[in-house]
PLY file of the C-alpha trace (Angstrom):
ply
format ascii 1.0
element vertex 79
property float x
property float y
property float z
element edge 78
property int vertex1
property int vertex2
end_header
-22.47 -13.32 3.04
-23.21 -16.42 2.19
-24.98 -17.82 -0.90
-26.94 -20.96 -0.99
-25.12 -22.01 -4.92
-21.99 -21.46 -6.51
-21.45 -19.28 -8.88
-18.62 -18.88 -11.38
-17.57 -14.91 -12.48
-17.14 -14.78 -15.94
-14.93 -11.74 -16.32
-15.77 -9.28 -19.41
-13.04 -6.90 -21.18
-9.33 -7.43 -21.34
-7.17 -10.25 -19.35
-5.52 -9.42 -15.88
-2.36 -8.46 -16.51
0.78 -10.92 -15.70
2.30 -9.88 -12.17
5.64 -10.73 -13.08
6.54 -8.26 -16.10
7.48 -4.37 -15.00
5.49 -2.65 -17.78
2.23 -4.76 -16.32
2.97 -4.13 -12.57
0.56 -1.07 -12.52
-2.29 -3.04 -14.59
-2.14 -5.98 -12.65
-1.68 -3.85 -9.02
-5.27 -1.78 -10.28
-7.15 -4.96 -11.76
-6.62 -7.36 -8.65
-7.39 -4.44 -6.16
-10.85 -3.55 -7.94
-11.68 -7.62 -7.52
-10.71 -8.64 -4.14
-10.84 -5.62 -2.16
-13.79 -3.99 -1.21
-14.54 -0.04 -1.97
-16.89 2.32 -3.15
-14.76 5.24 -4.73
-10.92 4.95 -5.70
-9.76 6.22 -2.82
-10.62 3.71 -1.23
-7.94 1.39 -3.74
-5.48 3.90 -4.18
-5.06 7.11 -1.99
-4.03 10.57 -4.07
-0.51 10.62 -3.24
0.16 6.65 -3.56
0.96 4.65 -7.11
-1.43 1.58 -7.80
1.60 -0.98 -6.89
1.98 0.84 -3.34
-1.54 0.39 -2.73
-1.85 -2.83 -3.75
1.27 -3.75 -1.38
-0.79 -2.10 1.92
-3.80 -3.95 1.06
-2.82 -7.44 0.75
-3.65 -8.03 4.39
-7.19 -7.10 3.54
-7.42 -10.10 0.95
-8.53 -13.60 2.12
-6.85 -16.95 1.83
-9.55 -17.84 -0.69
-8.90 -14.94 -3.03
-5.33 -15.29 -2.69
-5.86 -19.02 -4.10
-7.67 -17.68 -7.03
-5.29 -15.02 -7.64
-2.67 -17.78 -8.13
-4.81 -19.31 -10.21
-5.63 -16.49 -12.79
-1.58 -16.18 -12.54
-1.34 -19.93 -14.02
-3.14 -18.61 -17.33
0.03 -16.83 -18.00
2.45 -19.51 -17.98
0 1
1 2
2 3
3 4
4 5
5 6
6 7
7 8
8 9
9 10
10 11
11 12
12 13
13 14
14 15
15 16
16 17
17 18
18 19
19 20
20 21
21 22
22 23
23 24
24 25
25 26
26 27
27 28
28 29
29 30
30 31
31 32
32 33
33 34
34 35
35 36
36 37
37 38
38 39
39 40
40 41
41 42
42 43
43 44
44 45
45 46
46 47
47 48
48 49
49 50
50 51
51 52
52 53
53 54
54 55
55 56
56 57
57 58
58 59
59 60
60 61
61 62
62 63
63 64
64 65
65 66
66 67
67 68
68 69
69 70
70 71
71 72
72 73
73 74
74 75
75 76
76 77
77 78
């Protein structure tokens, strides 16, 4: 898809979580899979059987470069 401006996301609710604190792994695992990987229904984040930080681990391939840049980026805000 591509759009003919830029747009900036202004995300509503609580922060992302940091990725580098245990107690936050889950959070952050659930947050950055429901932003840069498509789905429809949960399963298609997270099967039944599989914790959020598994899931997030077999779906990194499925993330672009791009994304991966702006997941750095929203790490930055924690330090």
């Amino acid at each position: 898809m591509k759009y003919s401006e830029y747009h900036v996301p202004i995300l509503y609710g609580p922060q992302i979580p940091r990725r580098d604190r245990d107690d936050t792994r889950k959070r952050y695992s659930r947050a950055l899979l429901t932003l840069f990987v498509p789905w429809r229904t949960v399963t298609d984040l997270c099967d039944v059987n599989q914790t959020w930080e598994e899931a997030f681990k077999l779906r990194q391939n499925r993330t672009s470069i791009h994304s991966w840049k702006i997941i750095e980026n929203i790490q930055l805000l924690h330090e």
